[in-house]
C-alpha positions in Angstrom: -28.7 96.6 29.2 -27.8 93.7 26.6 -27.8 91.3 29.3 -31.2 92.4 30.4 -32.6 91.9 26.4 -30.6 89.2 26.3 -32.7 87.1 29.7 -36.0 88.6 28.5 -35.3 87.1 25.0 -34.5 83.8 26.8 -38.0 84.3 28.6 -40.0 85.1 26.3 -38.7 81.8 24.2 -38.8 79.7 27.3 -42.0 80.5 27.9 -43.4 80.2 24.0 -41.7 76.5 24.2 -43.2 75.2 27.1 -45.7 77.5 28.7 -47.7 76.9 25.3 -46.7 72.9 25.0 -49.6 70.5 24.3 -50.5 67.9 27.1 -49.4 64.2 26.0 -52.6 62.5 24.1 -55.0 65.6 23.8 -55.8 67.4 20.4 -55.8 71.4 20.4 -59.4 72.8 19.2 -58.0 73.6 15.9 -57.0 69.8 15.6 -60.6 68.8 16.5 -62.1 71.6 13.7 -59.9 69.6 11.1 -61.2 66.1 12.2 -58.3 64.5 14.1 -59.1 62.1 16.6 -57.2 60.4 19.0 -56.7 56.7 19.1 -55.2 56.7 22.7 -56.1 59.1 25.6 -53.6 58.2 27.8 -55.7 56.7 30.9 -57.2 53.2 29.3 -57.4 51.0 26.4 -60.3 52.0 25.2 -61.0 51.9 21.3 -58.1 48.8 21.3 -58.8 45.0 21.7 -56.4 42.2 20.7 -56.4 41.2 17.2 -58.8 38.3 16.4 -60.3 39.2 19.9 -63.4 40.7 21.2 -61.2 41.4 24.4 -57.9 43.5 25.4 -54.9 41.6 26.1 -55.2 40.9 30.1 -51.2 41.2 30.5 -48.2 42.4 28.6 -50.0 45.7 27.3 -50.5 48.2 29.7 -50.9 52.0 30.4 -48.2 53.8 32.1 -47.3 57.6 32.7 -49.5 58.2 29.3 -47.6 55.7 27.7 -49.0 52.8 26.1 -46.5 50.1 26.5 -45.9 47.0 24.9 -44.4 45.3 28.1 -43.3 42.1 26.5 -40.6 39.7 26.7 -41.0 36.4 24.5 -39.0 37.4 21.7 -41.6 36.0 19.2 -43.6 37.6 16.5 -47.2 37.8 18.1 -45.9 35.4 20.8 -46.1 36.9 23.8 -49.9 39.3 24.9 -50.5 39.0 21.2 -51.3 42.2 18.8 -53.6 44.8 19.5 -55.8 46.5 16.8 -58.6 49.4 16.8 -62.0 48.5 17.2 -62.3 51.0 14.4 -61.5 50.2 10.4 -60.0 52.9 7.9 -59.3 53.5 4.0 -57.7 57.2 3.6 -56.1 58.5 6.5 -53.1 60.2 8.1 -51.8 58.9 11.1 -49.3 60.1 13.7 -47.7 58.7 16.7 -44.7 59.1 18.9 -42.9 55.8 19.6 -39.7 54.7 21.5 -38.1 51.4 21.7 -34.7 49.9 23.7 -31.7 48.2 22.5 -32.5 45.3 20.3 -35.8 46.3 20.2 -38.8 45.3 17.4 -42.3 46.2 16.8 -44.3 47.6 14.1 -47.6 49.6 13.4 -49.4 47.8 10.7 -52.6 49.1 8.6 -55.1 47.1 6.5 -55.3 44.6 8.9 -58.3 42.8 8.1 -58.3 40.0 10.3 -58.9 37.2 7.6 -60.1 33.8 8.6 -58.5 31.3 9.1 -56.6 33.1 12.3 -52.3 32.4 11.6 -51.5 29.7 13.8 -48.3 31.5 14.5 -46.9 35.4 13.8 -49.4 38.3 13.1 -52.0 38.6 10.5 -50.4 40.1 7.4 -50.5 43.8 6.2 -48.7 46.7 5.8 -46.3 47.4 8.1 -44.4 51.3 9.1 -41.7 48.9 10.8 -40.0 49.8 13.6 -37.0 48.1 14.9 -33.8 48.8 16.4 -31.5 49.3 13.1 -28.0 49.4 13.9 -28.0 46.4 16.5 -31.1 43.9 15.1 -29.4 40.9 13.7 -31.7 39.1 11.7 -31.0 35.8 10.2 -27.3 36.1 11.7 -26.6 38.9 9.7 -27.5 43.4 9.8 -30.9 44.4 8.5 -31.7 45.1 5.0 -32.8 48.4 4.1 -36.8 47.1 3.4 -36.4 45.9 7.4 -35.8 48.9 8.6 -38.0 51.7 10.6 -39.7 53.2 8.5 -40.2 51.2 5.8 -43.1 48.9 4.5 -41.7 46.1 5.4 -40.2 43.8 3.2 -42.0 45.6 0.6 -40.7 49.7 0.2 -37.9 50.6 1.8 -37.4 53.7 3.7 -34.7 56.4 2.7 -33.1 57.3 5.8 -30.2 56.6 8.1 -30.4 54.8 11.1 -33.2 55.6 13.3 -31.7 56.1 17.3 -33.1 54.2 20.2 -34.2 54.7 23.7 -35.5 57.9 22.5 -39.1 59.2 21.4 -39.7 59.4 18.1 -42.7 61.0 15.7 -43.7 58.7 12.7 -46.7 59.6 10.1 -49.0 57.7 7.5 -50.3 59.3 5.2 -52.8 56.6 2.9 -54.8 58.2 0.2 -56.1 56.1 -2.5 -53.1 54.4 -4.0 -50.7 57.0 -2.4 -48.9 55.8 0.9 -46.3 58.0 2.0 -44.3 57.6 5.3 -42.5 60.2 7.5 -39.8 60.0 10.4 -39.2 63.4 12.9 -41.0 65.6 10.4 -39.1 63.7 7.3 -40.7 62.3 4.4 -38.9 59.1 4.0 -41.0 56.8 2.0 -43.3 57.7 -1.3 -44.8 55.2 -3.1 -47.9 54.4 -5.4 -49.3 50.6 -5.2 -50.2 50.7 -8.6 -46.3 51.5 -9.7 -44.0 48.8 -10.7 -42.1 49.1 -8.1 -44.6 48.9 -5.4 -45.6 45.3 -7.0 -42.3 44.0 -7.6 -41.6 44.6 -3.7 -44.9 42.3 -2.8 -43.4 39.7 -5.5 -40.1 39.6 -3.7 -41.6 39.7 0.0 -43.1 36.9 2.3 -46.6 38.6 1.4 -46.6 37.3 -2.2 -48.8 34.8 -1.9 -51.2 37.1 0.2 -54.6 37.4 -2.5 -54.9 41.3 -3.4 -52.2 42.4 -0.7 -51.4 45.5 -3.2 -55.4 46.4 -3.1 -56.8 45.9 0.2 -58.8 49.1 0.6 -59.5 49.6 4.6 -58.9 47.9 7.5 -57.8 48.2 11.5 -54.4 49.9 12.5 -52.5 47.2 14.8 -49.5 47.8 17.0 -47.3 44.8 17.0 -46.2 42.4 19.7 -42.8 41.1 18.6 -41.7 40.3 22.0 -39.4 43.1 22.9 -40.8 46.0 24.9 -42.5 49.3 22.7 -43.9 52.4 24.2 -46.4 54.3 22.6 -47.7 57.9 23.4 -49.9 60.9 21.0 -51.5 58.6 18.4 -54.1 60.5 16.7 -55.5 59.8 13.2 -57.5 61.8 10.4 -59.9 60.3 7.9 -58.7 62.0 4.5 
């Protein structure tokens, strides 16, 4: 008799697991009552082009298995297909997606991008950045990352309370932007709270690359980008909310 309890138990969980599980890159009709939308359905590119472009990126992005993969290889920041941004702008959001990158990897997901003229001759256009990077193995400048360069954080600006984020695994990141209020999250933790009119918030923009960026601790809205650093990125489940 226990063993029989015990396999119908195992059933009854099986089946709440995965006979209940969401299809990849749709939203559940209680996520559409609340306003979510999703930035990536899995099949095309549509509601991306590539940043200061009216067009998609004819190679290096692509759409595999409902994945949206960053199939690059130059090594460069914004060197290789170039970034991609959404045709859309936003001020007060939430945003989630589900991420995974390889060995050495390096990419980003960026918000505020406003696409300012003139276009950088070289690199991507400035904003802020939920980094993601491979943070054991990265060597940058010769030597281990600094905590501000790791996933997670706004890079070089805020950085992210957490220990190293694993590889070659799929990952589930959030923004959450509402006024001043950023906050970021890593597999359902809150690792980043910050407010851009705090003193720390603006002593990490005067010690970043980004100080000389005019009203970088202000911008109010702009495109969400996802970041060709020349190292392969997949992306799967991105899905925003206007707060």
């Amino acid at each position: 008799m226990f063993r029989l309890q015990t396999l119908l138990t195992i059933l009854m969980v099986f089946g709440v697991i995965y006979g209940n599980a969401q299809t990849p890159n749709t939203l559940t009709a209680s996520e559409k009552k609340s306003g979510w939308i999703l930035l990536f359905d899995g099949k095309t590119t549509n509601g991306w082009r590539g940043a200061y472009s009216l067009e998609f990126p004819k190679q290096g992005w692509t759409v595999i298995n409902g994945e949206l993969r960053g199939e690059l290889t130059n090594g460069a920041e914004s060197g290789d297909a170039g970034d991609i941004v959404t045709v859309g702008k936003y001020d007060d959001f939430e945003l989630i997606f589900e991420w995974k990158l390889g060995k050495g990897g390096n990419s980003g997901v960026k918000y505020f991008i406003e696409e300012r003229q003139p276009k950088p001759e070289k690199g991507s256009q400035v904003g802020y950045e939920y980094q993601l990077i491979d943070d054991a193995d990265y060597i940058y400048n010769g030597k281990p990352l600094p905590q501000d360069l790791k996933t997670a954080s706004i890079y070089d600006v805020v950085a992210a309370k957490k220990p190293n984020a694993k590889i070659g695994v799929w990952h589930t990141s959030k923004i959450v932007v509402k006024k001043n209020h950023i906050e970021h999250w890593l597999d359902g933790i809150k690792v980043l709270d910050v407010d851009r009119n705090s003193n720390s918030f603006k002593q990490g923009v005067r010690d970043s690359k980004f100080k000389d960026y005019q009203g970088f601790t202000t911008i109010s809205e702009g495109h969400i980008l996802l970041q060709d650093h020349g190292h392969s990125v997949a992306f799967k489940n991105i899905k925003l909310k206007e707060l």
